[in-house]
Steps between C-alpha positions, in 0.01 A plus 500: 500500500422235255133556468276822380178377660368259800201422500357273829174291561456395812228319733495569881259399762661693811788729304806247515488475118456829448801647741682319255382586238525852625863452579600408145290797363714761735838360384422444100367914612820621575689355244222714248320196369122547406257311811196400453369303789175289404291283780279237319240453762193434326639643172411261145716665261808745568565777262802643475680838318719466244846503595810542330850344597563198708239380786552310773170340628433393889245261617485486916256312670457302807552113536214296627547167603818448348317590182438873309105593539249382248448852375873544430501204316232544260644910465858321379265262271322802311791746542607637130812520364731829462761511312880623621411404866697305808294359764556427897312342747422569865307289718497607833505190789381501855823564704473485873713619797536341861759667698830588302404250249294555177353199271472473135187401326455241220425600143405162352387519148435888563802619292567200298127495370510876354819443339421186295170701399686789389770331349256326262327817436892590364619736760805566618623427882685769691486454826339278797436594868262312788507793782431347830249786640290496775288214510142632483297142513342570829207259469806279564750659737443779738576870315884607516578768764594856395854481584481188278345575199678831470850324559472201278372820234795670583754222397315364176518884368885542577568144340231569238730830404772229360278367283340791377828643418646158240134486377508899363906523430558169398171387346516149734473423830361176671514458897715209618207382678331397182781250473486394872177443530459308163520160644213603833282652186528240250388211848212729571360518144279238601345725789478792283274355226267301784471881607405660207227209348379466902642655747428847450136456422463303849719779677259759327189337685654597821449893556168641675402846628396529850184636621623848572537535099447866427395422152763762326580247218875573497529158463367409228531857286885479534595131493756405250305227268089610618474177690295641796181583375146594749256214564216575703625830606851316696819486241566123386859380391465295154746238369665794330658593808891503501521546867734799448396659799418841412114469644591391816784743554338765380134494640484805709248296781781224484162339485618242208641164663630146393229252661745255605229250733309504155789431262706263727182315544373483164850439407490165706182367394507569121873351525404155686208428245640174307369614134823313354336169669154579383666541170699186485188276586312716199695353303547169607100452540469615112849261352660848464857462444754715448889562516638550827632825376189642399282379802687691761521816255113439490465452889709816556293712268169336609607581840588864498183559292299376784658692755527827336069399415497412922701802603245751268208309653605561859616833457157553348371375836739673703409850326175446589551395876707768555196799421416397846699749741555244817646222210702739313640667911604151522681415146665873581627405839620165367703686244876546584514799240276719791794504740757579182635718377423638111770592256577730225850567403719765626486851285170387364176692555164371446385672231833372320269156521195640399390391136530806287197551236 
């Protein structure tokens, strides 16, 4: 064993991140290694005990369009330094199984992001692994079946046991599929940055709860970042959703659902205004001119302002629609997320996803 202590932070919205994180915890256990296991939801400043010998330090943490979350991003930006300490990272990636065959996910920046962040912070790499878990974006793609979920678990933990094993004994260990995948990351960088500055904050204007709402606040007492807050007695997703799932997988009513008439819609509309055009003849009417270069950076900015500003102003009017029980029945019944299924990870309990105060 080439560590005396592990310590692991890790951010999970339905327990994929947290099996693994679990996993490395049991086998840095048995090889009589100090564990501390740390979850960072909602947490500004992590204090730790004072250790003695060499510590290995884990971050795992789901990918989100192709990208880490936002929260995980700013916790790498403030995280401290410690001296005599190794570092890995684990981003777990929606997998997905049809038949006999299973599908890896795409980590994007999600891995390469953290590492040039903690580099410059000065520490030092051990080991890299994207784990292609169950895919738990089910505002997207039906929920996973049993059998499913609890297979592809299954074969990430007995391939995860490699890994575990270099990492501890050998003090490096980095998948093969970081290398693979390099080139599909590195082509979807693009993607992953459109998600995090838009994206996410137009996929967080998306989630509603039905009329049958039994008001027990689960969802917004135990979700990860405090981005569903109460607004006129109904819970209302802000633009600090990550869209990790937890709320909607979780709600005991299953009563939480991804309006998809409403987003799809809005999605269209707010999409097809030409605020690039009305833009271009700004400028032209006023002898504006600037460099090419700069113009469409200022068109593209200009543009996602506006519909981020749109998609908060018809949410807005959506919210309030939907207080009206025969309006929200029907943005309910147009939502595919009522016919399916929810998803937490296999071996994980609910209150393992319940914010500890």
């Amino acid at each position: 064993m080439k560590y005396d202590n592990l310590i692991i932070f890790y951010l999970s919205g339905t327990g994929n991140a947290l099996n693994a994180a679990r996993w490395m915890i049991e086998a840095a256990s048995e090889k009589g290694a100090k564990t501390f296991l740390y979850p960072i939801d909602r947490k500004k400043k992590i204090e730790l005990p004072e250790l003695n010998g060499k510590t290995m330090l884990g971050f795992c943490y789901p990918t989100h369009g192709f990208a880490p979350p936002w929260s995980m991003i700013k916790f790498f930006f403030r995280f401290q330094k410690f001296k005599n300490c190794d570092f890995f990272l684990l981003n777990t990636r929606g997998g997905l199984k049809f038949s006999k065959l299973y599908f890896p996910g795409i980590s994007g920046i999600a891995q390469i992001l953290p590492v040039l962040i903690l580099l410059i912070k000065r520490f030092r790499l051990a080991g890299l692994m994207p784990m292609d878990l169950p895919s738990n974006w089910i505002s997207i793609h039906p929920g996973l079946t049993q059998k499913a979920t609890e297979e592809i678990t299954l074969r990430r933990k007995i391939k995860f046991k490699k890994f575990s094993e270099n990492l501890l004994n050998k003090g490096k260990s980095y998948s093969y599929k970081v290398f693979l995948y390099l080139p599909v990351d590195l082509f979807v960088a693009p993607i992953s940055l459109m998600y995090l500055f838009v994206g996410r904050f137009i996929i967080a204007k998306s989630f509603m709860a039905a009329s049958d709402c039994g008001d027990c606040r689960l969802c917004i007492d135990n979700c990860p970042v405090g981005a569903v807050v109460m607004k006129d007695n109904r819970p209302y997703w802000s633009f600090k959703c990550e869209s990790c799932m937890r709320c909607i997988s979780t709600c005991p009513s299953k009563s939480i659902q991804t309006a998809h008439s409403f987003w799809i819609t809005a999605s269209y509309f707010i999409s097809a205004l030409p605020v690039s055009i009305w833009l271009a003849n700004f400028l032209s009417d006023n002898n504006i001119k600037l460099i090419p270069f700069f113009q469409n950076s200022l068109n593209r900015i200009i543009s996602a302002c506006a519909s981020l500003s749109l998609f908060y102003l018809a949410y807005w009017i959506f919210f309030l629609m939907i207080r009206y029980k025969y309006i929200n029945k029907f943005f309910e019944y147009t939502s595919l997320t009522r016919y399916w299924r929810r998803f937490i990870s296999p071996g994980i309990k609910l209150k393992d996803l319940m914010i500890k105060r």
